[in-house]
C-alpha positions in Angstrom: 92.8 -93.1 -62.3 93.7 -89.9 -64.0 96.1 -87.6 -61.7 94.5 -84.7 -59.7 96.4 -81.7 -58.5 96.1 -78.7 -56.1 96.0 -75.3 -57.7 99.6 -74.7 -56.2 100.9 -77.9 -58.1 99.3 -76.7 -61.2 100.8 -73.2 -61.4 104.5 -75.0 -60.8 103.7 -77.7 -63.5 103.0 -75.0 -66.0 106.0 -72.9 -64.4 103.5 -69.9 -64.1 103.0 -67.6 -61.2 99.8 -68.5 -59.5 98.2 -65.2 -60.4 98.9 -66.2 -63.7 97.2 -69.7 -63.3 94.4 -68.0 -61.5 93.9 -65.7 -64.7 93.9 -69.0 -67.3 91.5 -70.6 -64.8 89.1 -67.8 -64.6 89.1 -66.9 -68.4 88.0 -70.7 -68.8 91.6 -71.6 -70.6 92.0 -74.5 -67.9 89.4 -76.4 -66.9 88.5 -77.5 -62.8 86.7 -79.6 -61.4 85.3 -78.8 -58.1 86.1 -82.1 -55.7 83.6 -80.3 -52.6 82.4 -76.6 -51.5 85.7 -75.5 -51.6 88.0 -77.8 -52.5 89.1 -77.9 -56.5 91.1 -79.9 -58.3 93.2 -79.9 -61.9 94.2 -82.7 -64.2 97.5 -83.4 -65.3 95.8 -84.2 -68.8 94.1 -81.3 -69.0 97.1 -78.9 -68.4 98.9 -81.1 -70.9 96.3 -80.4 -73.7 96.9 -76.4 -72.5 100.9 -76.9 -73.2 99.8 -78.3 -76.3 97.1 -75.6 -77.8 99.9 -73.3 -76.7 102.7 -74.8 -78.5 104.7 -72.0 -80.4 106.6 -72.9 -83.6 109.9 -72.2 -83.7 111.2 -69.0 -86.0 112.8 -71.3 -88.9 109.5 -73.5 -89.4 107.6 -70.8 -89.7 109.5 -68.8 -92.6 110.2 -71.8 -94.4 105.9 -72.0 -94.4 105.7 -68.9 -95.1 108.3 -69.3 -98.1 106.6 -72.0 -99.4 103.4 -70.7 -99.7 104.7 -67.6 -101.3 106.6 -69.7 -103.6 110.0 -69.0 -102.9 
């Protein structure tokens, strides 16, 4: 079974703010899944794939790329 969490456990997993999780939720950036009326719940998996869509590469990777395409 795939693990569910509260909007509150969420936000801390991510280390956001919760108006800043409430912001990725409602621009569609994190999925949730709606457990009753009012109950909603997020999966670890799914804010995992967010971490990973996110993922910045660091300073040196990226000018070596670009140093290599440019042929230098």
């Amino acid at each position: 079974m795939q693990e569910m969490m509260t909007r509150a456990e969420a936000a801390e997993f991510l280390r956001v703010s919760l108006r800043t999780f409430d912001t990725l939720v409602a621009e569609g950036r994190i999925p949730r899944y709606r457990v009753s009326r009012q109950l909603v719940r997020f999966r670890r998996e799914d804010l995992v794939d967010y971490i990973e869509r996110n993922r910045v590469e660091p300073e040196e990777s990226v000018s070596a790329a670009v140093d290599s395409i440019l042929g230098q």
